[in-house]
C-alpha positions as CSV (number, residue, x, y, z in Angstrom):
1,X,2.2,-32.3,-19.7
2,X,4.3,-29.4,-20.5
3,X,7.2,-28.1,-18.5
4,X,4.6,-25.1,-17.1
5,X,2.1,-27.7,-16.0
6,X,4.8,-30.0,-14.6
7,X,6.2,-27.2,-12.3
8,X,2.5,-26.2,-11.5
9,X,2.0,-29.7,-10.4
10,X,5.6,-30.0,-8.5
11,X,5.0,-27.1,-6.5
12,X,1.3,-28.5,-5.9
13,X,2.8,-32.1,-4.3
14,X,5.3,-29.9,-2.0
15,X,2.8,-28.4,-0.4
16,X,0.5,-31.5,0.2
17,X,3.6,-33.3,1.1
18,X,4.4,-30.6,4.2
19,X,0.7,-31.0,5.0
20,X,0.0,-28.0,3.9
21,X,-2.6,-27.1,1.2
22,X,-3.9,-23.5,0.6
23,X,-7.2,-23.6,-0.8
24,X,-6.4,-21.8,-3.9
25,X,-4.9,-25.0,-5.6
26,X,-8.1,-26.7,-4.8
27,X,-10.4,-24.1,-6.7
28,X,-10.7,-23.5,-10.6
29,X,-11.4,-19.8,-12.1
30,X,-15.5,-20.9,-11.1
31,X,-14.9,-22.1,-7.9
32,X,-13.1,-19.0,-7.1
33,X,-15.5,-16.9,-8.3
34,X,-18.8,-18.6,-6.5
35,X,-16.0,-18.0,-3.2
36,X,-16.8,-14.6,-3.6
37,X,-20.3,-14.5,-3.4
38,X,-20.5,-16.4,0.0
39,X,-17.6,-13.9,1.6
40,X,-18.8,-11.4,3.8
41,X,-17.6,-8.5,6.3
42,X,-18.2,-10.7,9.4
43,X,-15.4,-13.0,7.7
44,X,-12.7,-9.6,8.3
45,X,-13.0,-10.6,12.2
46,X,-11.6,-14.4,11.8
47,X,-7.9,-13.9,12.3
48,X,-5.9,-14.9,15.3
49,X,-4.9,-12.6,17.4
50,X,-1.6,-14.4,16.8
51,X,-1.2,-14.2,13.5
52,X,-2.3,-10.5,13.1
53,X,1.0,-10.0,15.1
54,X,3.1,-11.8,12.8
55,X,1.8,-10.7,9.7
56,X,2.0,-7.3,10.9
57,X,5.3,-7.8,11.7
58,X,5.8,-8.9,7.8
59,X,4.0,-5.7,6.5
60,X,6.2,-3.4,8.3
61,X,9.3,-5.1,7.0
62,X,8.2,-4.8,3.2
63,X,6.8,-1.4,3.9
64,X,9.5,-0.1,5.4
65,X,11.5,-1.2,1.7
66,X,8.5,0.0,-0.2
67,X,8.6,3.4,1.4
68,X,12.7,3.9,2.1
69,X,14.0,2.3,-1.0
70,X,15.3,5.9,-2.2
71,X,18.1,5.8,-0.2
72,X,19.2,3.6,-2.7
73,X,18.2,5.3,-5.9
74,X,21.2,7.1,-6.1
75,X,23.9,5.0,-5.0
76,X,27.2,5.1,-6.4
77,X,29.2,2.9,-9.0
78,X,30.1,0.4,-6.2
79,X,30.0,-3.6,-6.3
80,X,31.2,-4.2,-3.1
81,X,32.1,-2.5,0.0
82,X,35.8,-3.4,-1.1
83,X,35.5,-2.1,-4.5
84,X,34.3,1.1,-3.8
85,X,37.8,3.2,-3.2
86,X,37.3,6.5,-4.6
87,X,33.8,6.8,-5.5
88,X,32.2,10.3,-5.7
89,X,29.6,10.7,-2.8
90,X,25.9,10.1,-3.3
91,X,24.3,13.0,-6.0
92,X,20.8,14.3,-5.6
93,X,18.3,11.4,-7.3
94,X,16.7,12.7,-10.6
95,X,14.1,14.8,-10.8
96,X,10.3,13.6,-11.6
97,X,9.8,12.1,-15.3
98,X,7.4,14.5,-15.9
99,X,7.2,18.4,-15.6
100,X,3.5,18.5,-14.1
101,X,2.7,17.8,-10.8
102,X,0.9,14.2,-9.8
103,X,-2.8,14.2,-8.7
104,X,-2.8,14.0,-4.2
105,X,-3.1,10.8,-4.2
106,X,-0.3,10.0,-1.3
107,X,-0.4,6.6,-1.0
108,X,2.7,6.0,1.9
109,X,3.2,3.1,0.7
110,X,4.2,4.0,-2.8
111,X,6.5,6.3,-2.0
112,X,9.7,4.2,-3.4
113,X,8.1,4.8,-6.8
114,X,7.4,8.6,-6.1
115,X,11.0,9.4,-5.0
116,X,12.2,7.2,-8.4
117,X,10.3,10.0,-10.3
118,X,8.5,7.4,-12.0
119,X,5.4,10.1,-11.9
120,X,2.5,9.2,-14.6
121,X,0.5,11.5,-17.4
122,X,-2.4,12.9,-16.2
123,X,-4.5,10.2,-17.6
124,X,-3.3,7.5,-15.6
125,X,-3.4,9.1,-12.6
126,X,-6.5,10.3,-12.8
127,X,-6.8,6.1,-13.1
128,X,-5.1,5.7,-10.0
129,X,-6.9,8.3,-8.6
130,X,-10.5,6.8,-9.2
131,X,-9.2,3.4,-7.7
132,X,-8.4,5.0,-4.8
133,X,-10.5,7.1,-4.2
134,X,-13.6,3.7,-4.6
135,X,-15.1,6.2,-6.9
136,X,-14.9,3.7,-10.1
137,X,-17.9,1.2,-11.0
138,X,-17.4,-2.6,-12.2
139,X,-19.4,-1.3,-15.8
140,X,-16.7,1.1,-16.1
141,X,-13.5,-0.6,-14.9
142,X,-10.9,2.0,-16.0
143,X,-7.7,-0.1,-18.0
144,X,-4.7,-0.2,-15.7
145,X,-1.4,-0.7,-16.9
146,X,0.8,-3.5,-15.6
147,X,2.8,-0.4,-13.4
148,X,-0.2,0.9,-12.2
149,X,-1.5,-2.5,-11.1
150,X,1.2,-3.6,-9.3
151,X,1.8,0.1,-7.4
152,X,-2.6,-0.5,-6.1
153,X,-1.1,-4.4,-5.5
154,X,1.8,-3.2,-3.3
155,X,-0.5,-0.5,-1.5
156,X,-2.9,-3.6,-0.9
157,X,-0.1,-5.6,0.3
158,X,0.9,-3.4,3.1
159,X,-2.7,-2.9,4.4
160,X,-4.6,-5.7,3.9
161,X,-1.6,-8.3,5.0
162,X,-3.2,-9.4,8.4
163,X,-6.6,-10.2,7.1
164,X,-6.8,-13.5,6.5
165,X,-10.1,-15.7,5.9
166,X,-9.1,-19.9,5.4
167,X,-5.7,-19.3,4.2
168,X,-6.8,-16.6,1.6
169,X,-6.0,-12.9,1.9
170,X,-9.0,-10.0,2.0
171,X,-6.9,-8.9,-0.8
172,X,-9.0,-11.1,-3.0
173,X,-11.8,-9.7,-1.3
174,X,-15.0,-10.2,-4.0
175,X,-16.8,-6.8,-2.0
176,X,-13.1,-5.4,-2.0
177,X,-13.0,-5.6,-6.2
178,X,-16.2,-4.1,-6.7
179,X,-15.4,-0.7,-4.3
180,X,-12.7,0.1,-5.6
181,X,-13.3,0.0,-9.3
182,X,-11.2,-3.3,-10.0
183,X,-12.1,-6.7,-12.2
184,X,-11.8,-9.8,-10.8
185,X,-9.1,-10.5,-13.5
186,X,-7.5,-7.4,-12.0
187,X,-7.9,-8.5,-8.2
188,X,-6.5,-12.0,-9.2
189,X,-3.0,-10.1,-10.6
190,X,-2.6,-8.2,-7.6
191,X,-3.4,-11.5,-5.7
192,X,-0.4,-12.5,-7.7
193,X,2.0,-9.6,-6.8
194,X,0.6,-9.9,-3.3
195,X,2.1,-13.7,-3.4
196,X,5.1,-13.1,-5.2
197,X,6.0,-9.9,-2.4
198,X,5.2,-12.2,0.8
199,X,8.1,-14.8,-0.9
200,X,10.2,-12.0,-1.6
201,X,9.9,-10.8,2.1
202,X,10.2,-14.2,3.0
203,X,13.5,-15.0,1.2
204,X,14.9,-11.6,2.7
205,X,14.8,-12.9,5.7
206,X,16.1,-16.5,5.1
207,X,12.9,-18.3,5.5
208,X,12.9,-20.4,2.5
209,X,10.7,-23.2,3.4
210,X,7.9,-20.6,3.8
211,X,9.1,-18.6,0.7
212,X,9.4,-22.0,-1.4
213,X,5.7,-22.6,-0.3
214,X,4.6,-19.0,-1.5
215,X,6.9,-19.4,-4.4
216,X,5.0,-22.2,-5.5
217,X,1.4,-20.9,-5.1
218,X,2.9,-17.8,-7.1
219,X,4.0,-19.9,-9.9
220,X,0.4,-22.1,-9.8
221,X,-1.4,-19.1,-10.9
222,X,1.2,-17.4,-13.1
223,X,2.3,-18.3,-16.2
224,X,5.0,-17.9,-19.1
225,X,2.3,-17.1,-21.7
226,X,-0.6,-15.3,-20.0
227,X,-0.8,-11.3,-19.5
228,X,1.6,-9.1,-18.3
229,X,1.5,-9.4,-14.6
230,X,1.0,-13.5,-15.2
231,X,4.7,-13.3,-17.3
232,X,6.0,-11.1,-14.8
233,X,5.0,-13.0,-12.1
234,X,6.6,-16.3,-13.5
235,X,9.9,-15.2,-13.9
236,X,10.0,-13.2,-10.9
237,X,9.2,-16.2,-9.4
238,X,11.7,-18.4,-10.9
239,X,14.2,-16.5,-9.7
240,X,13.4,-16.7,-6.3
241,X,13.5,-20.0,-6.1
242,X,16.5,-19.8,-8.0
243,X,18.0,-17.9,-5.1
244,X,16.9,-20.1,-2.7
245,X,18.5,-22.9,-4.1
246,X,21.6,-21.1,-4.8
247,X,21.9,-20.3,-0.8
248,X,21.6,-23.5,0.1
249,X,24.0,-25.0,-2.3
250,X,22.1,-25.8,-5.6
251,X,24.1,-23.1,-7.9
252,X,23.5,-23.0,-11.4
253,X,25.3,-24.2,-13.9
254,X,28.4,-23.1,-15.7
255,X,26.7,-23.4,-18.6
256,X,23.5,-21.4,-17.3
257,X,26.1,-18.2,-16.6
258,X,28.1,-18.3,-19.9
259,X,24.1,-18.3,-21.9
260,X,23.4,-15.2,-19.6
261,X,26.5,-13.4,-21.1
262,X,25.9,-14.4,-24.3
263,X,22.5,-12.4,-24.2
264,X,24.0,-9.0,-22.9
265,X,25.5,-8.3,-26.7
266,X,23.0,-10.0,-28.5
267,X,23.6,-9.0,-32.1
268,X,21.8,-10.2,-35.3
269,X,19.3,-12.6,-33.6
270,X,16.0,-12.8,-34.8
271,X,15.1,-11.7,-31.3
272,X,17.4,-8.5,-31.9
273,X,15.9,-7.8,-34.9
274,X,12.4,-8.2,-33.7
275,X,13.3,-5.5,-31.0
276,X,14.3,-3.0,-33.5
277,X,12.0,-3.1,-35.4
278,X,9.2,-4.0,-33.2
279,X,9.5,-2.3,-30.2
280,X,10.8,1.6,-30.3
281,X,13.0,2.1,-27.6
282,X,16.4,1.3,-29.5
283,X,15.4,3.5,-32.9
284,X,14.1,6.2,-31.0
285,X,18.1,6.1,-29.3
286,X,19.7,4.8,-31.7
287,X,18.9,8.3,-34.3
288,X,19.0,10.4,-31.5
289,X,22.7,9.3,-30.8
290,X,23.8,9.2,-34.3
291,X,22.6,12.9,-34.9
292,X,25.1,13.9,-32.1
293,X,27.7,12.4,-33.5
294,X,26.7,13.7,-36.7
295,X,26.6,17.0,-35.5
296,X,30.2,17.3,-33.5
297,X,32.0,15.7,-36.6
298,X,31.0,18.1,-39.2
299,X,33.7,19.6,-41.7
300,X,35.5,16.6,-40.7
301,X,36.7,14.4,-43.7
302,X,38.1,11.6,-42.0
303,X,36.0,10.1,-39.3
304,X,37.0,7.2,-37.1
305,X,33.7,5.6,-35.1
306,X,34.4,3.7,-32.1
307,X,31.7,1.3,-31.2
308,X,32.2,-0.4,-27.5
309,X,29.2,-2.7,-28.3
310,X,28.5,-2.9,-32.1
311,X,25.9,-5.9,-32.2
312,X,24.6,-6.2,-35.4
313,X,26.3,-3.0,-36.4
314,X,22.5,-1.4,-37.3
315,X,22.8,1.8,-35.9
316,X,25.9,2.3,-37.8
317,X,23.9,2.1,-41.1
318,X,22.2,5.8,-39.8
319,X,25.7,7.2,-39.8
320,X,26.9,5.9,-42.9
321,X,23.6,6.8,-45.0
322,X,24.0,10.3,-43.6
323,X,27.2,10.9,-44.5
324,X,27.0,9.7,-47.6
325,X,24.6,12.1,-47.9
326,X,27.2,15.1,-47.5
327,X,27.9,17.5,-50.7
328,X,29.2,20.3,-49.1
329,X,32.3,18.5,-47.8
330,X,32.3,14.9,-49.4
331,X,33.9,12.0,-46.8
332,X,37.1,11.2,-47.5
333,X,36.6,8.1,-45.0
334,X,34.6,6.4,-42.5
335,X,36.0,4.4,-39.9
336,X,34.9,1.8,-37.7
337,X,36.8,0.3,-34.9
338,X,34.5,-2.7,-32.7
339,X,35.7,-3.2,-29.4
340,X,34.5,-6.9,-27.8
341,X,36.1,-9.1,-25.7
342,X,33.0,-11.9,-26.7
343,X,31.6,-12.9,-30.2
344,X,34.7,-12.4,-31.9
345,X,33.0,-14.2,-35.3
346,X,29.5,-12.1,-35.0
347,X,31.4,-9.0,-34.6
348,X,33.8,-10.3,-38.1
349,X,30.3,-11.0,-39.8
350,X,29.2,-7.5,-38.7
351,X,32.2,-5.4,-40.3
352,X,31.7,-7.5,-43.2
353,X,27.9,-6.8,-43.5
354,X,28.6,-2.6,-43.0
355,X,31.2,-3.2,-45.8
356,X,29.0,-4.3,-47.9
357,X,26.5,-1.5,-47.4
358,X,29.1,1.0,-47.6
359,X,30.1,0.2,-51.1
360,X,26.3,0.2,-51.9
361,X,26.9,4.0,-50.9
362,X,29.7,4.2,-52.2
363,X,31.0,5.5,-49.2
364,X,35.2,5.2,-48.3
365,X,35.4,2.9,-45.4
366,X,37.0,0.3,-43.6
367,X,36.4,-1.6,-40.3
368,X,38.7,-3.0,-37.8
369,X,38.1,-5.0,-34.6
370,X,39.8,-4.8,-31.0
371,X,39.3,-8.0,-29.2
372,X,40.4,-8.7,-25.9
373,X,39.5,-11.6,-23.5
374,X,39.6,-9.0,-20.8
375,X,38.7,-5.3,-21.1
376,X,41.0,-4.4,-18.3
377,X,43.8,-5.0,-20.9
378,X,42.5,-2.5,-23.5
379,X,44.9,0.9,-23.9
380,X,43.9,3.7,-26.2
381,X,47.0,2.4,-28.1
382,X,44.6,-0.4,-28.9
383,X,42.7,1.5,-31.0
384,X,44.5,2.6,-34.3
385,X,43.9,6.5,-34.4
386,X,45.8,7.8,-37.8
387,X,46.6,11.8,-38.1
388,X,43.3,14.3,-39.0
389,X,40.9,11.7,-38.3
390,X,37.8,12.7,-35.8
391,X,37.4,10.9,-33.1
392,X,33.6,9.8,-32.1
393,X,32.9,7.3,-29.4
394,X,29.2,5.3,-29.1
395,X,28.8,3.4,-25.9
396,X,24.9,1.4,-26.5
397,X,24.1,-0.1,-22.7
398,X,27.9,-1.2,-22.4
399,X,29.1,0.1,-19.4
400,X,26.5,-1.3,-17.1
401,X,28.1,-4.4,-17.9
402,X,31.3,-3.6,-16.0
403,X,30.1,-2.0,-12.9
404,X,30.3,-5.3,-11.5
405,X,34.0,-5.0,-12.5
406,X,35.3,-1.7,-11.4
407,X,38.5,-2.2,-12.4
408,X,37.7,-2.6,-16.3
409,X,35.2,-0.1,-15.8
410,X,37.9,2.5,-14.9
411,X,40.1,1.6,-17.2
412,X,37.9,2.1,-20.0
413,X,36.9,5.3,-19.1
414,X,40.4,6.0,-19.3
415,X,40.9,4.2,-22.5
416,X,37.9,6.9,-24.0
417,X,39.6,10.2,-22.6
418,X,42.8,8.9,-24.3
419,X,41.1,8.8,-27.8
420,X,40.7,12.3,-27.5
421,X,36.7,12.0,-29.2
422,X,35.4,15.3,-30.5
423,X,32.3,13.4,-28.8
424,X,31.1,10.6,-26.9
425,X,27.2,9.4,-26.9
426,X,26.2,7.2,-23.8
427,X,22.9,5.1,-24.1
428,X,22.4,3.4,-20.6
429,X,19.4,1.8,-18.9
430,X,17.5,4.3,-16.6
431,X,17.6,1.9,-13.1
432,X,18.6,1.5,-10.3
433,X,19.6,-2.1,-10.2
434,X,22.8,-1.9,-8.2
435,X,21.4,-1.8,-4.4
436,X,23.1,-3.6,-1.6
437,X,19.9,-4.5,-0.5
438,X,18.1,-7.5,-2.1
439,X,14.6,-6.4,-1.2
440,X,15.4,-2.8,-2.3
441,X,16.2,-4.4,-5.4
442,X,13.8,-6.7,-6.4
443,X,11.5,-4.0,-5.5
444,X,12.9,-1.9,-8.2
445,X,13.4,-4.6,-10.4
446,X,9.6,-5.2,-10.3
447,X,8.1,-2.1,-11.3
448,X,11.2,-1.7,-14.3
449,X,10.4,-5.0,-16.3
450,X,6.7,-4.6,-15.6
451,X,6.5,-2.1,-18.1
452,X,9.0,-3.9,-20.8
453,X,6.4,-6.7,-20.4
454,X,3.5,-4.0,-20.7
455,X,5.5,-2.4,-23.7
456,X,5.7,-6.2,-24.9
457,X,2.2,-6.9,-24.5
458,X,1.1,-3.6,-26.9
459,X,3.7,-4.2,-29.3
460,X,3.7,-8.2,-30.1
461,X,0.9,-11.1,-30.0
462,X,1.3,-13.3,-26.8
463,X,1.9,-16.1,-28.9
464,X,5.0,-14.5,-31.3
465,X,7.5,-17.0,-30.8
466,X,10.1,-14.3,-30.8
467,X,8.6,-12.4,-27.9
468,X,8.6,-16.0,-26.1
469,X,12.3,-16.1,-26.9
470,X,13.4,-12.4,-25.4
471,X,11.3,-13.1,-22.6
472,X,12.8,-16.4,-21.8
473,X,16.4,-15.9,-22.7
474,X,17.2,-12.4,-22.3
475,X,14.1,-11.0,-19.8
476,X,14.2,-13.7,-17.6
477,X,17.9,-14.4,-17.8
478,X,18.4,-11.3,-16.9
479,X,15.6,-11.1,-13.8
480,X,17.2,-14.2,-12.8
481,X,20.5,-12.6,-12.4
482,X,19.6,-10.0,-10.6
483,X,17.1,-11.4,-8.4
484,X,19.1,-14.8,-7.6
485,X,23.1,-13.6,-8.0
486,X,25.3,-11.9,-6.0
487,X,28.8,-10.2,-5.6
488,X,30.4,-11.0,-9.2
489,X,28.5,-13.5,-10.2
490,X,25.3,-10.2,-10.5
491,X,26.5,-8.9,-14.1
492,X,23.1,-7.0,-14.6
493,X,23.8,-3.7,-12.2
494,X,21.9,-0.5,-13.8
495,X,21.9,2.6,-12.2
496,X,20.5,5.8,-13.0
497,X,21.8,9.0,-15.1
498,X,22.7,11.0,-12.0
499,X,25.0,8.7,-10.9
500,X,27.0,8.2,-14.5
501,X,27.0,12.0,-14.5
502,X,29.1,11.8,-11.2
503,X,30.9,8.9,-12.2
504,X,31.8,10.4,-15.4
505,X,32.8,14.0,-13.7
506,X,35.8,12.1,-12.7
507,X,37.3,11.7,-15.3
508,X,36.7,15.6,-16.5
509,X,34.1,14.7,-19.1
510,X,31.5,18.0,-19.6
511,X,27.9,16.9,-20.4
512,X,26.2,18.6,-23.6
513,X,22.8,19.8,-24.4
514,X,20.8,17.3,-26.5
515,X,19.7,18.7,-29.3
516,X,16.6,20.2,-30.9
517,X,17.4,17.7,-33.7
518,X,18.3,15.2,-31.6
519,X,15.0,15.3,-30.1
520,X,13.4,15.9,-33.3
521,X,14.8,12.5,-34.9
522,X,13.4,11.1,-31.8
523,X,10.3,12.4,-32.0
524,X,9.8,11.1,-35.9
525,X,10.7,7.7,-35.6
526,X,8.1,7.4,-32.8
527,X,5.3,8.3,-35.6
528,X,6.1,4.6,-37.5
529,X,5.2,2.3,-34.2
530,X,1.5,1.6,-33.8
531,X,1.8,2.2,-30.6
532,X,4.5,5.1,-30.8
533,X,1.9,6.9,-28.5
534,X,2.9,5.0,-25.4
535,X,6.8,5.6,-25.9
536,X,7.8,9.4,-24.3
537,X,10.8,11.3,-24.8
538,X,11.3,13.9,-22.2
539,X,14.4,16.0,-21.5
540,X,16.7,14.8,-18.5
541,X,18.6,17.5,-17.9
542,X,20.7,18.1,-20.9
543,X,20.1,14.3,-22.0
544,X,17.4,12.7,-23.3
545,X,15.2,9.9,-21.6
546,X,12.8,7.4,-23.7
547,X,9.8,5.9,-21.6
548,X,7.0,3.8,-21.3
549,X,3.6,5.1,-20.6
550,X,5.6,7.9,-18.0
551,X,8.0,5.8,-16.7
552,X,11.7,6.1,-17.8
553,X,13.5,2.9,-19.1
554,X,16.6,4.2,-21.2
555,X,18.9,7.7,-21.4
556,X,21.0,8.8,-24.2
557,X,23.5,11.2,-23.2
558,X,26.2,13.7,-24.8
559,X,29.5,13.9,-23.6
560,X,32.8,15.2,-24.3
561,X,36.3,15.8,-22.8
């Protein structure tokens, strides 16, 4: 039995043991389907009076987070109510991913994802539309993505809550599939969301013997290698549990914490590598960063790179090649300075790597390395700027790292503006992973990694051994955190562009235009992905964001002083 099967099984004898067993973990994928042939309208009428009023009471509570969750979207660079002296006031959220307008499709319930400006292309809403609308026939199912299902899934959720037939919802309904357009395999993910949403609900509000049991019938029908919304489901699930136990006194390990740390600068693992050149997100930033900072240094001779998270040091290589290429105004020297307080050897191994390549290019260049065990102790004097050299600062998903450490986060900042860079390139996560509230959150949390899993899902084989490595050690480490931690112990706190641009405005930093070539480079590395199709690139503002099937996941920005 494998360790899937054995938590299946766990989770199973819990709820025998409380006397209670829902009928799903008596029925096989056969028995479930004959269930829906025997289910009929006069079934809709069997609920308590009793138990409509408590599980109405449950569908306000989640709808009121499903539908009021942008009051969050655009909350500050705070950690705690302490930690927040000083912060700018809220900024108006960010406008809709896309310039045309969605399809009327008002679902209330959906408008957390609405005021997120996660809008869709035409094509998929006129998906959601058909749904919707029951206009859709089972011969012609229309292919959901993982987002879409889960946004029908929540709007199921809210509605369909207080029907109950036998301990199973109407929201696996078999007449309920067919009307509006949906497989059963479909019906039985949302079934899945609809599970993992009561637990969440139910650990919001501190009722963890109930969310433990809905945890547990979550994880008997998900699993760590099925489709999207399975995967998703599993470690969404995990992480619940994980929270319960951590409120009432079961913490993780030490240990558990440090390998969650480790994966927020992964560097030249194959699971790094795999994402580079696998899955577009990080080229398509990665060359539309490194054209800015080609751009703002030229005529320079003497260039000094400061990389705040240099990793494997592969988006380095872009610089190097195309200043090598230079014949109007040949580089005297190329600089690198890594800044890490973690990895010390990987980093070493890195500069020693871009050395190499360097003299392949015969390129002048040397590297140097700032560590620190604390980046609150890192002074511009650090860094060793010599006379006519150009600085250019590259900041790849760093800084969310600190927001649960204002201090360092300030003091970085601080550290940049001191540099004095001709030009500073921010790539963040485009989230908003930093609400106070934990339902808010998760609810956000959701709908982001259901589209890295449906961006996994295009781009690798279920059964790539890699994928089953991000997934476990860096997705679901980092699900876990934010579902399951709080206060300091929450190191995973994206929030959105708006909010760096008024964090940022403090310390007199002036956004730039990305540009045309900029969004060109973008644009051409999205041509060598199969699936290249999928990933957008749409203008932010000035900056850039890179999506997935409509919905934003990452931002590169231009900045200077």
């Amino acid at each position: 039995m494998d360790s899937h099967e054995h938590l299946q099984e766990c989770g199973r004898n819990e709820l025998i043991n409380n006397s209670f067993v829902d009928p799903w973990y008596e029925l096989d994928s056969e028995d479930l389907d004959s269930l829906y042939a025997v289910f009929d309208d006069k079934h809709h009428k069997n609920t308590s009076d009793k138990q409509v009023e408590l599980l109405e009471d449950q569908r306000q509570n989640i709808s009121d987070h499903w539908t009021q969750i942008d009051d969050s979207s655009n909350m500050v660079l705070q950690v705690t109510p302490e930690a927040s002296n000083g912060i700018q006031p809220q900024v108006p959220r960010l406008g809709g991913f896309h310039d045309e307008k969605t399809n009327s499709i008002s679902l209330a319930s959906l408008g957390l994802l609405n005021n997120c400006g996660r809008l869709f292309k035409k094509s998929s809403e006129e998906n959601l539309s058909n749904v919707c609308r029951n206009e859709a026939r089972v011969s012609n199912i229309p292919k959901l993505s993982t987002e879409e299902i889960l946004r029908i899934a929540g709007e199921r959720y809210i509605q369909y809550s207080t029907h109950r037939v036998d301990g199973l919802s109407m929201f696996i309904h078999p007449y309920a599939s067919s009307l509006t357009g949906l497989s059963i395999e479909q019906t039985k993910d949302m079934e899945l969301v609809h599970l993992l949403l009561a637990a969440a609900e139910e650990v919001d509000q501190q009722q963890f013997h109930l969310a433990s049991q809905s945890i547990a019938r979550c994880l008997w029908k998900a699993s760590a290698t099925g489709n999207p919304i399975q995967r998703l489901c599993f470690y969404f699930g995990e992480a619940l549990q994980e929270r319960i136990d951590h409120k009432i006194g079961r913490s993780p390990s030490f240990e558990r914490k440090l390998r969650f740390l480790s994966t927020l600068a992964v560097g030249t693992t194959p699971e790094a590598l795999t994402c580079h050149t696998e899955i577009p997100f990080s080229q398509v930033m990665q060359f539309a960063g490194i054209q800015a900072i080609v751009e703002n240094v030229k005529g320079a001779t003497k260039i000094h790179l400061v990389d705040f998270n240099i990793r494997s040091g592969i988006q380095c290589t872009g610089l190097m090649q195309a200043l090598a290429e230079q014949r109007d105004r040949p580089i005297e020297l190329l600089k690198i300075t890594a800044i890490g307080h973690q990895e010390k050897e990987e980093i070493e191994e890195t500069g020693k790597r871009l050395q190499s390549f360097a003299n392949s290019l015969n390129l002048p260049f040397s590297f140097a390395m700032v560590f620190m065990s604390d980046m609150k102790d890192l002074t511009a004097e650090s860094v060793n700027v010599k006379e006519n050299e150009i600085v250019a600062v590259y900041c790849y998903t760093v800084l969310r790292t600190m927001i649960c450490r204002q201090d360092n986060l300030d003091n970085t900042m601080r550290v940049i503006r001191g540099l004095r860079p001709a030009v500073v390139v921010v790539c963040e996560i485009e989230a908003n992973h930093n609400s106070p509230s934990f339902l808010n959150r998760f609810v956000e949390a959701i709908f982001f990694y259901s589209v890295l899993f449906d961006c996994f899902e295009d781009c690798m084989d279920r059964d790539n051994l890699v994928r089953k490595r991000i997934e476990v050690f860096h997705i679901g480490e980092g699900i876990r955190n934010m579902v399951a931690a709080e206060g300091a112990e929450r190191f995973t706190r994206n929030v959105k562009l708006d909010v760096w641009r008024a964090y940022f405005a403090r310390f007199g930093m002036v956004e730039m235009e990305v540009s045309e070539s900029s969004r060109y480079q973008a644009k051409l590395i999205l041509e060598q992905f199969s699936h290249g199709s999928s990933c957008i690139v749409q203008n932010g503002g000035k900056a850039l964001l890179v999506g997935w099937k409509g919905t934003p996941i990452k931002s590169v920005s231009i900045w200077k002083f």
